[in-house]
Structure formats: C-alpha cells, structure tokens
N, C-alpha and C positions, 0 to 999 in steps of 0.2 A: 104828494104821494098818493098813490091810486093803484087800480087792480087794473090791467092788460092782461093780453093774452098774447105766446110767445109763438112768433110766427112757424118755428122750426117744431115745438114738440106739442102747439096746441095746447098747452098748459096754462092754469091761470100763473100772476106774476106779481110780486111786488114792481111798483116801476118808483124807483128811488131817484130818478131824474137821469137817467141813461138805461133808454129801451131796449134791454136785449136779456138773456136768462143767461144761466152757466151748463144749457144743454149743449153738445156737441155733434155736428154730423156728419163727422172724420171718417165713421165707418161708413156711409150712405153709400151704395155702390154705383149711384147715379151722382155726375158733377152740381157742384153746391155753386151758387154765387152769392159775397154778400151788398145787397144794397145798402148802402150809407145817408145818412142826415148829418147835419152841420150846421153849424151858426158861424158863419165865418165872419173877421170886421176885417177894416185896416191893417191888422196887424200880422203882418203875413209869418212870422216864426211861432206867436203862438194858433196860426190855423194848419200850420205844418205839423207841429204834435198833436192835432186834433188827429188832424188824418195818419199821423204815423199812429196811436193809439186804438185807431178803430179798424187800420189795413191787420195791425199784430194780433185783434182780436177774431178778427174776420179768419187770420189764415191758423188763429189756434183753434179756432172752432171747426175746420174744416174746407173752406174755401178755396178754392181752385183761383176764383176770379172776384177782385174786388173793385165795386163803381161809386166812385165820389162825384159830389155833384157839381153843378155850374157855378162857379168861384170859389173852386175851392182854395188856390192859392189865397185868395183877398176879394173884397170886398170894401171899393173906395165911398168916401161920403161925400167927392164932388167931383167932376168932370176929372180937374188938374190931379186930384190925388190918382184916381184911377190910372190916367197917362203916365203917371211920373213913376207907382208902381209896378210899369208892365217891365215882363223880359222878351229876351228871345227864347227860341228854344235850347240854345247850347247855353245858358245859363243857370246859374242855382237850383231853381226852384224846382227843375225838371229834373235837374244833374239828379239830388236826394231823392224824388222819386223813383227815377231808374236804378239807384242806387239800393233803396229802399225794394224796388221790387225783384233784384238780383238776391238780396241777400235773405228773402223771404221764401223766395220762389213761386213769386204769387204773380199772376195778370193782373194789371190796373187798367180800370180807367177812368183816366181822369178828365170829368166832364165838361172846362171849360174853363181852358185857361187863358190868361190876359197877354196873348203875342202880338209881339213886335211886327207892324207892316214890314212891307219889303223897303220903302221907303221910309224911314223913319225919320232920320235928320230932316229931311225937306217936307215931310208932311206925317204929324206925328198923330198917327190912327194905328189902331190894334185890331187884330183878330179874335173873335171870342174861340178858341179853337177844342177840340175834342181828341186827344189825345191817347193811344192805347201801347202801353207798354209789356212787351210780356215778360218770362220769366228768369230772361237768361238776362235783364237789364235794356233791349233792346226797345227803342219805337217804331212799332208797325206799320203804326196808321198816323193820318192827323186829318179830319174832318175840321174844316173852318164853316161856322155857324150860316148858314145861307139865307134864312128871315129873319132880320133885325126887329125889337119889338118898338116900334115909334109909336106908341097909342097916349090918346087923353081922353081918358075917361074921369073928370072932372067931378062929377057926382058921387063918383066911388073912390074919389081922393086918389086917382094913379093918374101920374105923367112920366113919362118915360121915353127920351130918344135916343136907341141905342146907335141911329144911323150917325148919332154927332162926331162920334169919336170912333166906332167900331166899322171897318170893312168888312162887305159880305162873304162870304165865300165863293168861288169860282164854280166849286162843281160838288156832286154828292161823288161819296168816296162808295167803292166796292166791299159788298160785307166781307168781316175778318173771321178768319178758324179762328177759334179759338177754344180750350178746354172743356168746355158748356155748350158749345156751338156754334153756329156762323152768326156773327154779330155786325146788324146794321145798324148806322149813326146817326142820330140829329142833336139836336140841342133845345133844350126849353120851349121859345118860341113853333120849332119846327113843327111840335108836336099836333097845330093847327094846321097843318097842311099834306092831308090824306096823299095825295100824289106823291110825295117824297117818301110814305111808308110803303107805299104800291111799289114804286121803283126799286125799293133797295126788297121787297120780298117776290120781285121776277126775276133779282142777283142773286137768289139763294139765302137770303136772311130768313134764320130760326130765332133771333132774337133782337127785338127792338129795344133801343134804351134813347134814354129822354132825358138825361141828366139836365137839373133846375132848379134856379132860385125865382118859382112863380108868387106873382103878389097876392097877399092875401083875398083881395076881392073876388081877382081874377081865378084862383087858388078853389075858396068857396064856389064859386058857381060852375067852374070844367073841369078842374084837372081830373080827378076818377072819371069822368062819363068819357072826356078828351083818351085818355090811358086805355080805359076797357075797348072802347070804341075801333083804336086804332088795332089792338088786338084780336077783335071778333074781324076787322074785314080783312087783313092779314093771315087771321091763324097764326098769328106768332107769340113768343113769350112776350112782355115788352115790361122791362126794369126802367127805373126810374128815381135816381134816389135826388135829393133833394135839400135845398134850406130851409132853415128854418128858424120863425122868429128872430127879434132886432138886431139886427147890423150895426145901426149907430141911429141919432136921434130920428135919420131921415126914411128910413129903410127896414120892411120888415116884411119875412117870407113865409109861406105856408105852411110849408112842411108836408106832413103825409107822404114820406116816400113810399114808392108804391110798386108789386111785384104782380102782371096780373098773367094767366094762364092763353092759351090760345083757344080758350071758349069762349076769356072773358072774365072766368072767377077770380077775385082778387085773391094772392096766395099771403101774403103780407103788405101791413101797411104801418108806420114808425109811427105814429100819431102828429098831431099839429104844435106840441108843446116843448120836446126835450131833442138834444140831440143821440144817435145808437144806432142801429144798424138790422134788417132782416136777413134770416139765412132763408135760401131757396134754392129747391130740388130742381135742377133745368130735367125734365122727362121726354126727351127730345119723341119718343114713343107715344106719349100721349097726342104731341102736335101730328105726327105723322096717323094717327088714328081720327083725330080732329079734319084733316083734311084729307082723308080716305071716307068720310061718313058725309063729309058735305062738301064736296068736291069745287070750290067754291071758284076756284081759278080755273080748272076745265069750262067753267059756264061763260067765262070771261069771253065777251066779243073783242074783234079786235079795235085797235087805237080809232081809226076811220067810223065804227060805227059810234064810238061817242065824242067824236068828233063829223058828225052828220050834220047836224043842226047848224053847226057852221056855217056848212055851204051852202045851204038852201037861201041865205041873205041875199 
C-alpha cells in the first residue's frame, strides 16, 4: 500500500493494489480515453474478466474509448502453449469483446491479439494483431504487428523470438475516427521505429497508441523517453497502456502504462507494480495549438532530400 496520485483529479490516493480513484469524468466536455494495465497469464477466462472489470470501470467513469494492452486475451509460458491458445477472429474471445463493447457502448481497443494465420492447418503461425471495435459491436480496423521483437540481450536476461511463431504484418493500417480522435496503430515493438509514427501522422493521426507487454530491462531503460519521443516529433497524443509484472515463472513486464500529451508532458502513468487503468482528457485543441506554434511538418523537406545521401554512393 502507498500514496499515488490520480491521473484524472491530480489528487493524492490511497493505491490498495488497483491504481485508479472513484473520481469521475462523465461530465468533461472534452472525450476521455481510459488506458489500461494488466497482468495477463495463460489463463485466458480469468484475463477476460480482467478486462471486462476495468472496460466497466472505464465506461462508469466516463470513457468514450477504452485501450487494453498487447495480450490481452493470454499470455502463453511456451511456444506450444501460445499456438495452441490462439483463435481467429470470428471466434470467442473476440465474439465477448464485441459483445462486450455493444452492450457498453464503448470503443475498444484491443492491443494484441493472438490470430490465427491465413494458413493455419499447413503452417501454424499467428499474428500478433491490434484490433478496434467500436460501439455499435462492430470491428473497424485490425493492424497486424509489422516489427517482430527477435532480440538477445543476454546480460539483461531477455531473449526473445517473436519471428518463431508470429507473422509480420503486411501493411500499416490508415488512422481510425474515432470518439477522441483519429487514432494511429502499432504495437509494442513498433514503437522503435519513428518512420511508422511519421507515416500514420501524414494520414491524419491525432492519436498514437502502443499497446504492450515491454520487458522489464528493456521497459527501465526506453519505454517513457521511447513514448515522449514519438509524441514531441509527431505532435500527437500517444497512449499506451500496458503489462505488467509476472506472467508465469518465465515472464514478467513493465508496466508504467503511459498517456503523454503532444508536447511531450506525460498526462498519466499506472506505475510498474499493480494492475488499473488512467482516465485522460484527449484536448484535440491543445495538439492543434502545439502544432500552430511550432509548425513542425511545414518545415518538413521532402522524402528525396533525406533520401540524398543515398545517392551520392
């Protein structure tokens, strides 16, 4: 038990081991989104009442739009388990979230779910995929993860090859209307790779999101500079919500979901310990002042001049 402070009223807080206050901001006349944390394992029914407890807390608090993070369905502790839990998308796991968000009226999304290839029978790979449902029960969008994280950083006890079993994605998806704003997609890993936030903020993205189960090492040393980062060269919101802490003997995640402004200011952050959820203001007026003041894509050369260097070879 410890004292926080509550991302929505800026008040201090008791934190009883589920970070969020009983403030509300149903009246805010600016769209609310809430970011989410989780600990999700194996056990995919009881990670589905995680997330049905914290979308119901999200939309009684005021929320327009609620983002859960990357696995949220499950979280396997070996190659086999992982495969053997994945679906399609006209399956279960998806069906109750659509379900779930018809009967709420709320926007999800849901940051990374375990799909079934097109091939499956003859070659049994998944897509880690990014899924947006909105309120009438319908799926919008579905971004499949396009940088897998294959890294061995051995010193810092991470190994990790998502290209074993996971297909990349094909293409970046076009940002979504949505309640809060026009929302661009990646995934976890993506979040290292500035050209995919450039691209989806020349489609008209106001709002970046990152949903992620980043490793603690990796966690500790980028993910805030990584989050802020993408938002200052952007000018965009960029949400982020997150795992956190043990999966199973093998596996444990950062946490810190994280809500930062398009100057940069972080607006909310869930800490590294408990799972809960931040509410945040989307000020879509502040971005459009943000880049009215520092005009940052007017100054933008074109593709050719930083592709110069190139050809001078």
């Amino acid at each position: 038990m410890g004292i926080k402070i509550c991302a929505c009223c800026k008040k201090s807080i008791i934190d009883v081991g589920h970070f969020s206050c009983f403030c509300r901001m149903s009246s805010s006349p600016l769209p609310v989104a809430a970011v989410c944390q989780m600990t999700a394992t194996p056990d995919k029914e009881a990670n589905f009442f995680v997330c049905k407890n914290l979308v119901e807390e999200a939309k009684q608090r005021g929320a327009s739009m609620v983002f859960l993070p990357e696995g949220f369905d499950y979280i396997g502790s070996n190659q086999e388990e992982t495969l053997s839990l994945s679906e399609s998308l006209g399956e279960e796991t998806v069906s109750r979230f659509t379900d779930m968000a018809r009967k709420l009226e709320v926007w999800l999304s849901l940051g990374g779910f375990h799909e079934r290839g097109p091939n499956w029978k003859t070659d049994r790979r998944i897509y880690n995929s990014h899924i947006i449902i909105n309120d009438k029960g319908d799926i919008v969008t579905v971004y499949r993860k396009a940088h897998l994280f294959d890294v061995e950083l051995l010193e810092k006890g991470v190994s990790l090859k998502e290209s074993a079993s996971t297909i990349p994605g094909p293409s970046l998806i076009a940002p979504v209307q949505t309640p809060i704003g026009k929302v661009g997609l990646g995934i976890c890993y993506d979040l290292r790779f500035p050209e995919l936030s450039l691209a989806l903020q020349r489609q008209g993205a106001e709002i970046l999101t990152y949903p992620s189960a980043f490793t603690v090492a990796t966690g500790i040393a980028h993910w805030e500079i990584l989050l802020r980062a993408r938002a200052i060269e952007t000018q965009c919101f960029v949400l982020a919500a997150a795992q956190v802490g043990p999966h199973h003997s093998k596996r444990s995640s950062y946490g810190h979901a994280l809500a930062v402004d398009p100057w940069g200011e972080v607006l909310g952050d869930c800490g590294g310990e408990q799972p809960g959820l931040i509410m945040v203001e989307i000020n879509l007026e502040k971005l459009e002042n943000t880049r009215k003041n520092m005009p940052v894509q007017e100054h933008r050369r074109n593709t050719d001049f930083y592709h110069s260097l190139e050809k001078t070879k």
